[in-house]
C-alpha positions in Angstrom: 0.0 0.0 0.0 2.9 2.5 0.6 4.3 1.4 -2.6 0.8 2.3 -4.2 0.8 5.5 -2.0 4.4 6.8 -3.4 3.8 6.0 -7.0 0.6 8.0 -6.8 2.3 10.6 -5.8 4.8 9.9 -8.5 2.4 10.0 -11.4 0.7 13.4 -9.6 3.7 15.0 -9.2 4.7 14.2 -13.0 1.2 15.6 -14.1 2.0 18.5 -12.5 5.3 18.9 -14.0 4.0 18.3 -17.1 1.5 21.2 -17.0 3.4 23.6 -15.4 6.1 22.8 -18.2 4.1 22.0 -21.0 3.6 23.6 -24.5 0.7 26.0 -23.9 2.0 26.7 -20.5 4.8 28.0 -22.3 2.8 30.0 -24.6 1.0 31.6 -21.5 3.9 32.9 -19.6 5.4 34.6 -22.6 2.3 36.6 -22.7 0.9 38.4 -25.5 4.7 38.3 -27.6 4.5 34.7 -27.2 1.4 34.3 -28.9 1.5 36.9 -31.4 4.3 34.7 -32.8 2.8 31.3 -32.5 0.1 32.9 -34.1 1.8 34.6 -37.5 3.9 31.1 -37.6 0.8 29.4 -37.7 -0.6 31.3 -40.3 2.6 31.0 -42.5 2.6 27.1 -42.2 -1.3 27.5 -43.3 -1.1 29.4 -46.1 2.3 27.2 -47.1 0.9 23.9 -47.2 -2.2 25.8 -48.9 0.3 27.4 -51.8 1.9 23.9 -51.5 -1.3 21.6 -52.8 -2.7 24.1 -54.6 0.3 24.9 -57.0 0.8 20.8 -57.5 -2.8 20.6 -58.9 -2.0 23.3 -60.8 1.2 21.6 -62.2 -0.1 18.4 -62.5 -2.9 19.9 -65.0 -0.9 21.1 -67.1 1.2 18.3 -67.1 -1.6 16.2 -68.3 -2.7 18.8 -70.9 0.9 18.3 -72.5 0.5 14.4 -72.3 -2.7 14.6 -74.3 -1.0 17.3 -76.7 1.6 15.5 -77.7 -0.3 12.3 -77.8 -2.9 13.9 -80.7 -3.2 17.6 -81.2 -1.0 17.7 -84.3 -2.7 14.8 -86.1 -5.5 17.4 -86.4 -6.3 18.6 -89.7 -5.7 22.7 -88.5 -4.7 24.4 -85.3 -8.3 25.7 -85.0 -9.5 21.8 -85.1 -6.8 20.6 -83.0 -7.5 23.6 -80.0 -11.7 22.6 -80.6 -10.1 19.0 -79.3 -8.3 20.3 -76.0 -10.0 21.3 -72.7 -11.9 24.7 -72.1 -9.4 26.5 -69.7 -6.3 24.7 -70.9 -2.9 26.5 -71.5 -2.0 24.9 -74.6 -5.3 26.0 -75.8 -4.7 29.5 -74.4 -1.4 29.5 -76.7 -3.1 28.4 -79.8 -5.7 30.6 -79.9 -4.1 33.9 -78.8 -1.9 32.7 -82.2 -4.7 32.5 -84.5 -5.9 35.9 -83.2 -2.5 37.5 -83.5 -2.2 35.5 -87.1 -5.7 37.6 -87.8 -4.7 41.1 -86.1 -1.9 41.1 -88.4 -3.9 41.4 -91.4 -5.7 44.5 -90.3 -2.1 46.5 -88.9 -1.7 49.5 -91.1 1.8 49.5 -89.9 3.9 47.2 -92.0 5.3 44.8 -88.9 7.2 41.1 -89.9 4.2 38.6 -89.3 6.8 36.3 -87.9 7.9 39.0 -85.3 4.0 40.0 -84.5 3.5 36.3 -84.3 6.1 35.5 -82.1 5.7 38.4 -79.7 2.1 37.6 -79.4 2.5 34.3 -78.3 5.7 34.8 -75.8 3.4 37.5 -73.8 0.8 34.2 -73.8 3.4 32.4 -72.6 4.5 35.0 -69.9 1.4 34.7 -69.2 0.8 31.6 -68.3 4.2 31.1 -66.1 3.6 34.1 -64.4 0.2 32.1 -63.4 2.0 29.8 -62.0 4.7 31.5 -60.4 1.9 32.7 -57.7 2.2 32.3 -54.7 5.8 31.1 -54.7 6.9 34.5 -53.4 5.3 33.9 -50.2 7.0 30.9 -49.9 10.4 32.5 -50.2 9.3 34.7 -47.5 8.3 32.6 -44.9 11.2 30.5 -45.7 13.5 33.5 -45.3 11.5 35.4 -42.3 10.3 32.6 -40.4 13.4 32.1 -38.1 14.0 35.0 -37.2 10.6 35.4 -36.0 10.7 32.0 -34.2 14.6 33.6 -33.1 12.3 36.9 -32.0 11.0 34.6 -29.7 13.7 32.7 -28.4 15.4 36.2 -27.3 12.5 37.3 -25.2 12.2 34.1 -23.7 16.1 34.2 -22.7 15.4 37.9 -21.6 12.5 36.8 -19.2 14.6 33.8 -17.6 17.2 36.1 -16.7 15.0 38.6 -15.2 14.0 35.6 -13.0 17.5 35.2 -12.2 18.0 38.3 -11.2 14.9 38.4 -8.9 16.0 35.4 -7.4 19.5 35.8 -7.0 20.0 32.3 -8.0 19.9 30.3 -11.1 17.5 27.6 -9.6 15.9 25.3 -12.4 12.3 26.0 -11.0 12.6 29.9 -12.2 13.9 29.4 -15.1 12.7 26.4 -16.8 9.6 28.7 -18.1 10.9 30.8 -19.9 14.0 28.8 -21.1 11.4 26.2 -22.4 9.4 28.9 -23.9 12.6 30.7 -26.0 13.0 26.9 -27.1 9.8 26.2 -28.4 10.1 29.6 -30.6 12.9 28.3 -32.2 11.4 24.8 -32.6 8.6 26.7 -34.1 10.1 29.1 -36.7 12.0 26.0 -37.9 9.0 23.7 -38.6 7.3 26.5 -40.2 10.9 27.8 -42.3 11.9 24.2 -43.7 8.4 22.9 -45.4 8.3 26.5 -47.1 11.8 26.5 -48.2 11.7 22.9 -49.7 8.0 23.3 -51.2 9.3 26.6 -53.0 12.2 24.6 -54.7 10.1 22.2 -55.4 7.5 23.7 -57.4 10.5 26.1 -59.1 11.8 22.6 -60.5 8.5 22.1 -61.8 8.1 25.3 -63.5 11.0 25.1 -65.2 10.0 21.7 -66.6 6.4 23.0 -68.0 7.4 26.2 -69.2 10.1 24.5 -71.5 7.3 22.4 -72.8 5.1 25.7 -73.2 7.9 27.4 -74.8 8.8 24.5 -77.4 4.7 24.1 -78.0 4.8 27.7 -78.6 7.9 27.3 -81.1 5.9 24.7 -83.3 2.6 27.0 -83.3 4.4 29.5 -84.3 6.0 27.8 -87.7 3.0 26.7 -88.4 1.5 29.5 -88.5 4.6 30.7 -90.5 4.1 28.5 -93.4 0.4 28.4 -93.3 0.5 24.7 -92.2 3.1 23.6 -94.2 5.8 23.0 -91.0 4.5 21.2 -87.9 6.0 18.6 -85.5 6.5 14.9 -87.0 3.7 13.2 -84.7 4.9 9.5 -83.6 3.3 6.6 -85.6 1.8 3.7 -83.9 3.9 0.7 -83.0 3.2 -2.5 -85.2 4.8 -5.1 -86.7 7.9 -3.9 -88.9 6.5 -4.9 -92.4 8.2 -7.9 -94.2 10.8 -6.7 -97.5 9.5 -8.0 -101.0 11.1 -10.6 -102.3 13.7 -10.1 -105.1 15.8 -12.3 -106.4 18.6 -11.1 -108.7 20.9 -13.1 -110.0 24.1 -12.5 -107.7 21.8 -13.3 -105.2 20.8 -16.2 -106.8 24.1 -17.8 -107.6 23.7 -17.8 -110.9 21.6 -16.2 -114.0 18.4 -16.0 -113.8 16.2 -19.2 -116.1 14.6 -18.1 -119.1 
C-alpha cells in the first residue's frame, strides 16, 4: 500500500510537471509576444501547405494537358480543329488561340510589322502569361522561408530575456525559475523551424516544376508558331503507332541467286 501511495504521488507529481512545463503553458507565460508569434507562424505554415497543394494541382494539370498534346493535337487537320479538341481552360489552348488571333490582327495593322515578329511576340506574352500564373504564390513561400526564423529567433530572445529577469529576482539560477521561460525561447525556435523548412523545400520544389512546364510551353509555342509561319506547311512529326515492322518484298537477282536468272 505505501508502494501504491508513493507512485501516486509519482504520477501526480509528473502531471504537474508536465502542466506547469508544457507547450501552452509555455505559450501563457510569454504573454501576448509569445502568442502573437505562434500565431503569424501558424498562419505562414497555413497558407504554405495551402500554396503547396494548390500549385501541385496546378502543375499536374498542365502536365496532363501536355500528355494529351503531344499524344494527338497535331494529327488534327488545323490548329483551330486541334484547340476545338483540348479542354476549355487549358494553356495549350490558351497559346493556340491567342496565335490565331494574332495571325488575324496582323492582317488589319496599317503598320507594315514582320508577321513572324508579331507572331512571335504575341504568343511569348501568352506564354509570360501563363508562367507568371503559375509563379503565384511562390513569393510567399520565399518569405516565410527566409523570415520565419528569425521570428521563431524573436522569440527565443525574449524568452532568454525573461529567464534572466527571474534570475536576477531570485538571485540564483534555480531550475524552478527558469525552466519557463527557457522552455518557452525553445519552443520559438522549434517553431520558426518547422514553419521555415516545409516552405523552403516546397518553394524549390514547385520552381523545379516550372522550369520543366514552361520549356514544354515554350517548345509548343515554337511549333505554333511555324505553323502559322508556313500556313501549315511545318509542324511537329507526330509519332506513328507501333506495329509489326513490315516484311521486304522478295527479289531475287541473280548474284543473289548464284547464278543467271532461267529463261
Amino acid at each position: 500500500m505505501f508502494t501504491t501511495i508513493l507512485a501516486a504521488g509519482g504520477d501526480t507529481a509528473a502531471k504537474t510537471a508536465a502542466e506547469q512545463y508544457g507547450f501552452w503553458n509555455a505559450l501563457n507565460q510569454g504573454g501576448f509576444i509569445s502568442w502573437t508569434v505562434f500565431i503569424i507562424l501558424a498562419v505562414f505554415l497555413f497558407f504554405s501547405l495551402y500554396i503547396l497543394f494548390t500549385k501541385l494541382f496546378e502543375q499536374q494539370k498542365i502536365i496532363n494537358q501536355s500528355r494529351r498534346v503531344r499524344a494527338g493535337f497535331w494529327n488534327a487537320n488545323s490548329l483551330r480543329e486541334g484547340a476545338a479538341k483540348l479542354e476549355k481552360n487549358s494553356a495549350y489552348k490558351q497559346l493556340v488561340d491567342d496565335g490565331l488571333a494574332a495571325q488575324e490582327q496582323h492582317a488589319r495593322l496599317t503598320d507594315p510589322v514582320e508577321a513572324h515578329d508579331w507572331l512571335h511576340g504575341s504568343l511569348a506574352r501568352s506564354e509570360a502569361s501563363i508562367n507568371s500564373q503559375l509563379a503565384g504564390g511562390l513569393a510567399f513561400l520565399a518569405t516565410v522561408g527566409a523570415t520565419a526564423p528569425f521570428i521563431g529567433l524573436f522569440g527565443t530572445v525574449l524568452g532568454i530575456y525573461r529567464a534572466l529577469i527571474k534570475i536576477g529576482e531570485a538571485g540564483q539560477a534555480s531550475i524552478d525559475k527558469v525552466a519557463g521561460p527557457v522552455g518557452e525561447a525553445l519552443i520559438m525556435t522549434a517553431l520558426g523551424l518547422v514553419v521555415a523548412v516545409p516552405a523552403v523545400l516546397a518553394y524549390n520544389f514547385l520552381q523545379r516544376r516550372n522550369k520543366a512546364i514552361a520549356e514544354n510551353l515554350s517548345a509548343f509555342s515554337n511549333d505554333v508558331l511555324g505553323y502559322l509561319a508556313s500556313n501549315g506547311a511545318v509542324k511537329p512529326t507526330v509519332a506513328a503507332r507501333k506495329g509489326p515492322a513490315p516484311k521486304p518484298a522478295a527479289t531475287t537477282t541473280a548474284g543473289q541467286a548464284g547464278g543467271a536468272p532461267r529463261a
